[in-house]
C-alpha positions as CSV (number, residue, x, y, z in Angstrom):
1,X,108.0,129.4,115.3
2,X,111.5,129.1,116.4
3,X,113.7,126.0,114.8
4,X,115.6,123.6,117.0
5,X,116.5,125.0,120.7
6,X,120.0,123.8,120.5
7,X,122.0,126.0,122.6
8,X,121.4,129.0,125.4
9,X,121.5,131.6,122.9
10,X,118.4,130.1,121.4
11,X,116.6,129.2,124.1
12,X,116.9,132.5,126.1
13,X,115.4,134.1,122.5
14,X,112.6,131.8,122.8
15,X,111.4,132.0,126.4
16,X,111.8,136.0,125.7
17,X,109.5,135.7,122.4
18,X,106.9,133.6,124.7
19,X,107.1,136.1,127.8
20,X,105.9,138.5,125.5
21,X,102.2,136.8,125.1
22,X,103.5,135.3,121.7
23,X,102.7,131.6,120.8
24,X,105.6,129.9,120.3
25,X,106.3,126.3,119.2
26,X,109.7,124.9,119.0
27,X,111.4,121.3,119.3
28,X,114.0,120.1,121.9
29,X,116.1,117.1,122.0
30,X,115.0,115.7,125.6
31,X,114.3,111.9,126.5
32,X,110.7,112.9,127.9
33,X,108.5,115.8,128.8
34,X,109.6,116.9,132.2
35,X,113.4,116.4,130.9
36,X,112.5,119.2,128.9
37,X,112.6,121.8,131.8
38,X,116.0,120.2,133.2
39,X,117.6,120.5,129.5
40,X,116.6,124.4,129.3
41,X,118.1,125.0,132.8
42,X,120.9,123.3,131.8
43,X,121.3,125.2,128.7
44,X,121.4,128.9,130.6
45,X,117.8,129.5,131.0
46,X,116.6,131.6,134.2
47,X,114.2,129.7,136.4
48,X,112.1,132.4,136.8
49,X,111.8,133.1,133.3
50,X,111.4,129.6,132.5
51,X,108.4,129.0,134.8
52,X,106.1,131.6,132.8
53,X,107.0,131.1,129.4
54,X,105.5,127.3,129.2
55,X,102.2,126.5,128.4
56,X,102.3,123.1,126.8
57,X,105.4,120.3,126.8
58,X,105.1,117.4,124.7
59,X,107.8,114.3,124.1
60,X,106.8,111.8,121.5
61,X,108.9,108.6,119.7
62,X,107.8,106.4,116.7
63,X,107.0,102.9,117.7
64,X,106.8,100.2,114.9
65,X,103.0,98.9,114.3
66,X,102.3,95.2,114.0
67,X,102.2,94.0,110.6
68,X,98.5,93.1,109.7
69,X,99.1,90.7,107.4
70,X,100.7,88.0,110.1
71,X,99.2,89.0,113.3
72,X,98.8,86.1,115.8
73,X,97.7,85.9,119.0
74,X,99.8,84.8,122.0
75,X,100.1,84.6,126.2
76,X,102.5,87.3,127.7
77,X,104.8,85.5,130.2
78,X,102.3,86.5,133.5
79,X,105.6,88.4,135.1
80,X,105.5,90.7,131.9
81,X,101.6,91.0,132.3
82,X,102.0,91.8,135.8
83,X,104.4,94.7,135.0
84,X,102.4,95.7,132.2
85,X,99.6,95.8,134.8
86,X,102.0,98.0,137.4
87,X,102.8,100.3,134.9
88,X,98.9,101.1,133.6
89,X,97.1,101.0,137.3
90,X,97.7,104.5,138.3
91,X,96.1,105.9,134.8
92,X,93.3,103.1,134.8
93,X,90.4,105.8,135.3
94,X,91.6,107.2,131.3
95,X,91.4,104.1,129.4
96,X,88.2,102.8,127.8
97,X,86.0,100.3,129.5
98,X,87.2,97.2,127.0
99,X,90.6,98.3,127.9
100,X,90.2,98.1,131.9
101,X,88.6,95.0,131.3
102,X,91.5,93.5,129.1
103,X,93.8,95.1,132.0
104,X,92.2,93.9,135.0
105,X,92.3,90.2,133.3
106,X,94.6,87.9,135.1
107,X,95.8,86.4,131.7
108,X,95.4,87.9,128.5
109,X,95.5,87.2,124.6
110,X,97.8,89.7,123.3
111,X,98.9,90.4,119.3
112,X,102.0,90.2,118.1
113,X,103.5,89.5,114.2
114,X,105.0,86.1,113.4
115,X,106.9,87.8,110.2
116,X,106.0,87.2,106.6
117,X,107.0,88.5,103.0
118,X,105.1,91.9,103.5
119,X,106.8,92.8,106.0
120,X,110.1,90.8,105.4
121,X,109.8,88.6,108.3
122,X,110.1,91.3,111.1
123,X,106.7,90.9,112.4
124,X,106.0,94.9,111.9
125,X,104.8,97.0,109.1
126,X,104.9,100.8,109.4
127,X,105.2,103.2,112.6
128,X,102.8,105.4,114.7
129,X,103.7,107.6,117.7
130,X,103.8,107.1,121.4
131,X,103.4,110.7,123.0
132,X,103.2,112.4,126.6
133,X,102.1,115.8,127.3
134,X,102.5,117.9,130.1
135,X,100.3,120.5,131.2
136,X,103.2,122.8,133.5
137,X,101.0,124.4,136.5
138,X,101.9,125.9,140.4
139,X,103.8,122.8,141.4
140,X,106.6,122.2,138.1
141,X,106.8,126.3,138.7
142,X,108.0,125.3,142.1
143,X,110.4,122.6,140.8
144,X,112.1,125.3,138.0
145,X,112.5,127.5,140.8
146,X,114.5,125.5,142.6
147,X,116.3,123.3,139.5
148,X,114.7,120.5,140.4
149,X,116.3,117.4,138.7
150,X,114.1,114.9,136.0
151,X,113.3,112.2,138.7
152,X,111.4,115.2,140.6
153,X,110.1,116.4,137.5
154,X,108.2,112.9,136.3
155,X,107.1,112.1,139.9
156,X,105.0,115.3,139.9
157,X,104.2,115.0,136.3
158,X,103.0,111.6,137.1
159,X,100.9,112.8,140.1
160,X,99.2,115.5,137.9
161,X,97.7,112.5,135.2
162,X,100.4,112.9,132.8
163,X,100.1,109.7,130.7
164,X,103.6,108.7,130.1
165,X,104.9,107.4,126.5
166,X,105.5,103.7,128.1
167,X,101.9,104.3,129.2
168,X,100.3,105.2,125.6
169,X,102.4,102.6,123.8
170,X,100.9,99.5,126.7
171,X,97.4,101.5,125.9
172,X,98.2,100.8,122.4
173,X,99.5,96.9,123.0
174,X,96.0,96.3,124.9
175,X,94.4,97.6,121.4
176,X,96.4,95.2,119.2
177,X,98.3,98.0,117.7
178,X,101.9,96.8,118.8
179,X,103.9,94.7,120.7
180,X,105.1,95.2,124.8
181,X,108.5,94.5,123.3
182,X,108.5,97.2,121.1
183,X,107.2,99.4,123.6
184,X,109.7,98.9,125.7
185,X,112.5,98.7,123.4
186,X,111.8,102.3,122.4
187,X,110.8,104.0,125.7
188,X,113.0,102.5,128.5
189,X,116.5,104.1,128.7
């Protein structure tokens, strides 16, 4: 286990320790997954160093949960449905048939808090995590090798079925968990 990857020194130590067949798990400050790769680059790391040494990226931030104690129902504005909808479409196939259905509704009953003395009239009571992992294979090799920048990056990540953390946090608004606000709030840049 190496600490923090903070700086080149560090992270040429680490893809070394990992070239050598050894497991290694570190963390990274990057904004997603595939930013991951670009931050490593940018730190001093070889591309084709980089390419073999990955076998597993994940990015993951705390979202708050909705407080259970004033949850209330309510109708998402149908342009912030509609979005919602956009952004859940091309990962349909993964969610649970109650959650397709939910998804595929052309108005919906969402959950949101209305704030009360548990949880000090915010509306929210504790956090849970929104992840995305990324599964590198032949074509992100391809994009290391030639520095490809973050926008290239996500697009193929994307195309290989990564579920992205704007995409686990709506998975978790359609299961009551949270709020499309706070989804966003936390994953949009």
């Amino acid at each position: 286990m190496v600490g923090e990857i903070r700086d080149g020194e560090t992270a040429e130590i680490a893809v070394q320790s990992a070239l050598t067949g050894h497991l290694l798990i570190s963390t990274i400050h990057a904004n997603s997954a595939p930013a991951v790769f670009v931050r490593l680059l940018e730190m001093g790391v070889k591309p084709f160093l980089l390419s073999g040494s990955m076998n597993l990226v994940m990015a993951q931030r705390l979202i708050r949960k909705i407080c259970p104690h004033c949850r209330e129902q309510y109708q998402p504005r149908p342009d912030i449905w509609q979005e919602v909808q956009n952004t859940l479409m091309p990962i349909k196939d993964r969610l649970t048939q109650s959650e397709q259905q939910l998804l595929m509704a052309p108005q919906v009953s969402l959950v949101q808090g209305k704030g009360c003395e548990q949880c000090n009239g915010a509306g929210y009571l504790g956090r849970q995590v929104v992840i995305e992992v990324m599964v590198p294979g032949e074509e992100l090799e391809h994009l290391v090798a030639k520095s490809a920048s973050i926008s290239e990056f996500e697009k193929v990540a994307r195309q290989q079925g990564m579920v992205t953390m704007e995409q686990d946090g709506l998975i978790k608004v359609l299961n009551g968990e949270t709020t499309i606000d706070e989804v966003w709030r936390v994953t949009k840049n």
